[in-house]
TORPAMI-900850 format. One line per field, with one value per residue (C-alpha): residue number from 0; residue in one letter; x, y, z. Coordinates in steps of 0.001 Angstrom, whole numbers. Layout:
<tordos>
pos = NUM,...
code = A,...
east = X,...
north = Y,...
up = Z,...
</tordos>
This chain:
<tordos>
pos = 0,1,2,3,4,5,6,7,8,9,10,11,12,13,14,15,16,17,18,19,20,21,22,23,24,25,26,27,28,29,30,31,32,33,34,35,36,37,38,39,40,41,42,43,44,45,46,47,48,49,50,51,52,53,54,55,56,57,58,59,60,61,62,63,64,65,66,67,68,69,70,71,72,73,74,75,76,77,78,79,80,81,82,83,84,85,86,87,88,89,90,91,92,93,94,95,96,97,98,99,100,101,102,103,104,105,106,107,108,109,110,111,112,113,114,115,116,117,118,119,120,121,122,123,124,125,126,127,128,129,130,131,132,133,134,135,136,137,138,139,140,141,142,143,144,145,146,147,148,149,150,151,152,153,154,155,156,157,158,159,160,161,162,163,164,165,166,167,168,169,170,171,172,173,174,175,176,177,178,179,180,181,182,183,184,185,186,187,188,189,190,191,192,193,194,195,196,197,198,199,200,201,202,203,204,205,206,207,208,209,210,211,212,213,214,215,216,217,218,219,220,221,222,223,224,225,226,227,228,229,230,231,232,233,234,235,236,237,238,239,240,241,242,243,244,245,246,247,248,249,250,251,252,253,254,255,256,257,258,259,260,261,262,263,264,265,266,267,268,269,270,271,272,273,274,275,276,277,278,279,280,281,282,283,284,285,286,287,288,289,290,291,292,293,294,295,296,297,298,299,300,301,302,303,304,305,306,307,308,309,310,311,312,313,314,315,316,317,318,319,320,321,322,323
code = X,X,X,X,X,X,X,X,X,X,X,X,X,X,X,X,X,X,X,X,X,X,X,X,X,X,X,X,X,X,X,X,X,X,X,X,X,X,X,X,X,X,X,X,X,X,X,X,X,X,X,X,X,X,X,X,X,X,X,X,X,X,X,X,X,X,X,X,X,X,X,X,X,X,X,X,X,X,X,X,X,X,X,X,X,X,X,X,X,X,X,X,X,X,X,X,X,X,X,X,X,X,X,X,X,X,X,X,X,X,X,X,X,X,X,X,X,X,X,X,X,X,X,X,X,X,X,X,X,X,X,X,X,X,X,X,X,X,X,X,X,X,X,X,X,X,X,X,X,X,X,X,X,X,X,X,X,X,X,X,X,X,X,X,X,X,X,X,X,X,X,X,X,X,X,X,X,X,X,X,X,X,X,X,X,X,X,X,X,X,X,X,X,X,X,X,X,X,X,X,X,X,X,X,X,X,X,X,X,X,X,X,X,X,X,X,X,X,X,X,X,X,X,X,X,X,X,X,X,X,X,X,X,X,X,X,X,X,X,X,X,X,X,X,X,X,X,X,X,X,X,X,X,X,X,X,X,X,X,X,X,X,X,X,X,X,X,X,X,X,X,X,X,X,X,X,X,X,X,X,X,X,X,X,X,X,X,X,X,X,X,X,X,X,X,X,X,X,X,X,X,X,X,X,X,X,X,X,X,X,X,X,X,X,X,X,X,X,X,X,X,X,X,X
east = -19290,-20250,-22735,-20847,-23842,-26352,-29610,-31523,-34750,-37236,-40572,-43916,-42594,-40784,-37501,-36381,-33734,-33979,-32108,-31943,-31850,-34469,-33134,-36713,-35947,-32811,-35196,-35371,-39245,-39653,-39882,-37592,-34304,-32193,-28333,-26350,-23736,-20998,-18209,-15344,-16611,-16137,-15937,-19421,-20880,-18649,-20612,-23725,-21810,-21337,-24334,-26989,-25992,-23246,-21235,-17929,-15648,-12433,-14581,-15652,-11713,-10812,-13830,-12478,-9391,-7192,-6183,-6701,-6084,-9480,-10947,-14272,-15370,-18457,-20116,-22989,-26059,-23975,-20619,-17816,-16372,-13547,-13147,-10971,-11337,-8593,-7256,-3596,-2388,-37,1585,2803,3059,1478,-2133,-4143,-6546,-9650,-11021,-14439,-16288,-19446,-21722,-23845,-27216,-30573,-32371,-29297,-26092,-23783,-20837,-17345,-15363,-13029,-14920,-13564,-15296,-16937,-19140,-20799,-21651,-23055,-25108,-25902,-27235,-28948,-31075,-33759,-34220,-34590,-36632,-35903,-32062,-33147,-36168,-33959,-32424,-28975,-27213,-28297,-27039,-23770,-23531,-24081,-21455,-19201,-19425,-19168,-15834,-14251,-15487,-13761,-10456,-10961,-9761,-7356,-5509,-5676,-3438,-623,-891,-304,3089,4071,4043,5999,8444,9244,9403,12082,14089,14897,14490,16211,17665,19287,20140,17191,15052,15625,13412,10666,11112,10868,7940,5590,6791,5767,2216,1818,2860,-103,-2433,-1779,-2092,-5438,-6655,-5476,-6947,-10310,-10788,-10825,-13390,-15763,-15415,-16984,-19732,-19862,-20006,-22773,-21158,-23296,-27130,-27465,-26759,-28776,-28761,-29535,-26903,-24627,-24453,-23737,-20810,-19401,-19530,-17727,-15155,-14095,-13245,-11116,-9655,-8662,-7549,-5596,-4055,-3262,-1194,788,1714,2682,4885,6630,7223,8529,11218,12175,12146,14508,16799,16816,17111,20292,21642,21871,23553,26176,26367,27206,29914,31546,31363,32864,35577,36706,37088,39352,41499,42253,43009,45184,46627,47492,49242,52022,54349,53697,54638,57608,59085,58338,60325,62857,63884,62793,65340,68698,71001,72769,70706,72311,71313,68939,66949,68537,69765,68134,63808,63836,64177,60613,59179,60908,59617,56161,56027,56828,54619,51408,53120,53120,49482,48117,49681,48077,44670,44838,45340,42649,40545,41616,40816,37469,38163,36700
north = 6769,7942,11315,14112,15016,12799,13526,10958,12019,10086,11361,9908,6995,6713,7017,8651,10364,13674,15991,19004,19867,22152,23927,23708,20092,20709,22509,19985,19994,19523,15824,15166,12896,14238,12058,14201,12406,14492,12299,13955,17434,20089,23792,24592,21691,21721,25450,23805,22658,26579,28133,25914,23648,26697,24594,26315,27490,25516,22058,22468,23094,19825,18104,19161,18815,15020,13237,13852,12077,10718,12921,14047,17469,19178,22227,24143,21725,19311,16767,16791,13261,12209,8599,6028,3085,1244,-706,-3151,-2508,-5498,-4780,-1097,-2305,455,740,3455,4883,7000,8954,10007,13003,12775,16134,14784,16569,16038,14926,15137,13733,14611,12608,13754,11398,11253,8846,5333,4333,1068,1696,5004,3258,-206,2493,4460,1537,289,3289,3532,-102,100,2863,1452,2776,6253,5955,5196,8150,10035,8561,5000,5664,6988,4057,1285,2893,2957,-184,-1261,461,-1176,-4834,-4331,-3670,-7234,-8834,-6305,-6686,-10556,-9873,-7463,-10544,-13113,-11133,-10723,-14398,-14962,-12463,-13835,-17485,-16185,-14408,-17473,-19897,-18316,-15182,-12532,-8796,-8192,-8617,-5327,-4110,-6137,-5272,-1921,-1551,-3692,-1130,1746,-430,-853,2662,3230,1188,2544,6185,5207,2764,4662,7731,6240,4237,7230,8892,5789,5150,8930,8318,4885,6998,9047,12172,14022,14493,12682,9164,7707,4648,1978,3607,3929,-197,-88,2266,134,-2909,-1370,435,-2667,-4498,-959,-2223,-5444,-4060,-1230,-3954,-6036,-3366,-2965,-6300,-6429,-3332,-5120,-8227,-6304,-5059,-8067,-8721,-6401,-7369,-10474,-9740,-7332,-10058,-12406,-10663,-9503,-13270,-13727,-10757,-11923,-15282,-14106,-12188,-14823,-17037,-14150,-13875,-17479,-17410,-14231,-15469,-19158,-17095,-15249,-17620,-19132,-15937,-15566,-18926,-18213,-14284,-15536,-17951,-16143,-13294,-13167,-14221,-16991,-19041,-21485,-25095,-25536,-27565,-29812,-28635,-29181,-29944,-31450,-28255,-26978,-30019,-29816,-26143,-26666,-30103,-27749,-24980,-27901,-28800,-25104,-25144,-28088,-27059,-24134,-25099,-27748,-24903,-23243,-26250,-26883,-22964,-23398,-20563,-21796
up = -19677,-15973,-16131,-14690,-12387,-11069,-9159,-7262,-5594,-3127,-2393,-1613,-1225,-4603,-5735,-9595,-11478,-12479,-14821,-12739,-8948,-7476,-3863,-2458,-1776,155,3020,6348,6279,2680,3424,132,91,-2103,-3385,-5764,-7120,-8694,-10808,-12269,-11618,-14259,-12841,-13752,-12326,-9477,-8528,-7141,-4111,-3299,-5205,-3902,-1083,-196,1697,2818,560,2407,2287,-1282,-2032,-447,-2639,-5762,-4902,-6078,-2725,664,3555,5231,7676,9047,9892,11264,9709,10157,9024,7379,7914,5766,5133,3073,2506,552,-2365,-2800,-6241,-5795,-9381,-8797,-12319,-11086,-7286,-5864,-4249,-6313,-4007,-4840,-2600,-2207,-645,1237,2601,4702,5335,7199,4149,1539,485,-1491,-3144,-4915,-6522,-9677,-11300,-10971,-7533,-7522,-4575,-5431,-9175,-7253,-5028,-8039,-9754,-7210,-5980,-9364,-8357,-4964,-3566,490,-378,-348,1643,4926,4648,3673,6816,5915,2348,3417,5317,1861,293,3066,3814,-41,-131,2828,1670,-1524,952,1429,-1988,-2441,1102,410,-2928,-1296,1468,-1302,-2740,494,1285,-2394,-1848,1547,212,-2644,387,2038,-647,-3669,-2328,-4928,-4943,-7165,-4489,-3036,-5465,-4729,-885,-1535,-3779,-1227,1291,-389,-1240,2710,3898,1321,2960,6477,4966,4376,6979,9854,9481,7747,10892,12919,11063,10591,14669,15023,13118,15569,18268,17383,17571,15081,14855,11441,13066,14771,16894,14499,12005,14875,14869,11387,11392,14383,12128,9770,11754,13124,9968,9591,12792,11450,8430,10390,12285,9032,7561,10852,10941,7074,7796,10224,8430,5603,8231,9411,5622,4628,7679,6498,3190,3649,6335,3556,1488,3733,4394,939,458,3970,2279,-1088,593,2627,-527,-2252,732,952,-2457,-2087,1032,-344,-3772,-1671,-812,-3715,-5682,-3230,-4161,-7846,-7763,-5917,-8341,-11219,-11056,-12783,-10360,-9137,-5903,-3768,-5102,-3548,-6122,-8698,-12195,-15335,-15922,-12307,-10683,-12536,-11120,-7486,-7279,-8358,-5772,-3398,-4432,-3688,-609,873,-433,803,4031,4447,3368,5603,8502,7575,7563,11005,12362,10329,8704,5221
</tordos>
């Protein structure tokens, strides 16, 4: 089970775990580098975000909070960042996405998540190991498990590409109204990823640019690395939205095809069936008709050589006008 709260600390040169978090290490000059990692945050727990970092009140709302779009926002001493993991649960068709909740500090971060992100555990079990993941600094570690979560886009992206190639393949291949459903569930699965890749590269390409203290120069060549694969993958989703238009429009084009085709079949037949139902009324009622067929069986057999006749004919006219 993940800990609800966990504290990393690197001094002297050494990085550890500790049980508790002391708020003399949170001062700029106390030359500690502190990572709180909060998963799944109870309310009591959840009060050390206001109590001893005292971030604002509208920013620790958001962090406890389920979803939120990504975004980035500057405080006093610190940067709010709100980011996105994404799992394709291709048995529900849906992307689940997890998002995750940075506070970025001179010598502290500080992450928010629900539980279930891959990156912050890799990071998490990393850092005891490791002591150069803490010892480059808060920035640097923000960094790792940024770009951890947008590699793991990767794999996922790849599947919703893969179903989008099937679905496609059954459109034109072995097309039926079932499909629709299909259609529309990788639709909503897309929308989902541009929800999350648009924004998310926005906020990645300000920490590119350096807009805030914590990054530096080094870092800022990082986050540019990064925030161009969210290009790419920005780009990706655009161009799966559009094929799922044109897949839809062909999709619904087909199956007009095949009610204009079924329709045209039923009014044949209709049209072919009223002479024919003519010929048989008229001599079906219970009056006298001229002779014009002979008495006796051979009149059944005149009527109905006649009835093919007048059929053949007109099939033959439509065959002509190409109209079946």
């Amino acid at each position: 089970m993940v800990p609800m709260m966990t504290v990393f600390v690197h001094e002297s040169g050494r990085t550890r775990q500790t049980d508790a978090l002391d708020p003399a290490w949170l001062r700029p000059d106390s030359g500690v580098i502190v990572w709180l990692d909060l998963a799944a945050p109870a309310p009591a727990p959840a009060r050390v975000l206001s109590e001893v970092f005292h971030f604002h009140e509208l920013a620790v709302e958001d962090a406890l909070s389920e979803v939120h779009h990504p975004k980035i926002e500057a405080y006093d001493g610190y940067v709010y960042l709100i980011l996105h993991g994404i799992d394709f649960e291709e048995a529900q068709h849906r992307f689940a996405t997890h998002d995750v909740d940075f506070f970025l500090g001179v010598n502290y971060l500080v992450t928010v998540h629900d539980g279930t992100s891959r990156s912050v555990a890799r990071m998490r079990d990393v850092c005891p190991r490791n002591d150069l993941v803490l010892a480059e600094g808060p920035a640097a570690l923000l960094y790792r498990i940024v770009d951890t979560m947008v590699d793991n886009y990767r794999p996922e992206v790849d599947r919703l590409e893969d179903q989008l190639d099937r679905v496609e393949e059954e459109v034109f291949e072995h097309p039926r109204a079932e499909l629709m459903r299909k259609i529309l569930a990788l639709k909503r699965d897309v929308a989902s990823l541009r929800r999350v890749t648009l924004p998310q590269r926005d906020a990645v390409g300000r920490l590119a640019r350096r807009e805030f203290p914590f990054v530096g120069e080094s870092l800022a060549y990082r986050f540019r690395d990064v925030h161009d694969h969210l290009v790419s993958l920005a780009d990706e989703a655009t161009n799966f939205q559009d094929r799922i238009t044109s897949l839809l429009d062909a999709h619904l084009a087909n199956q007009s095809n095949q009610l204009s085709h079924t329709m045209r079949v039923l009014t044949v037949i209709a049209t072919i069936f009223m002479p024919l139902t003519l010929l048989t009324g008229m001599f079906g009622m219970n009056v006298e008709l001229p002779a014009f067929v002979s008495d006796g069986r051979a009149g059944f057999w005149e009527i109905g050589a006649g009835m093919l006749v007048v059929s053949g004919v007109m099939l033959w006219v439509f065959r002509t006008r190409h109209w079946i």
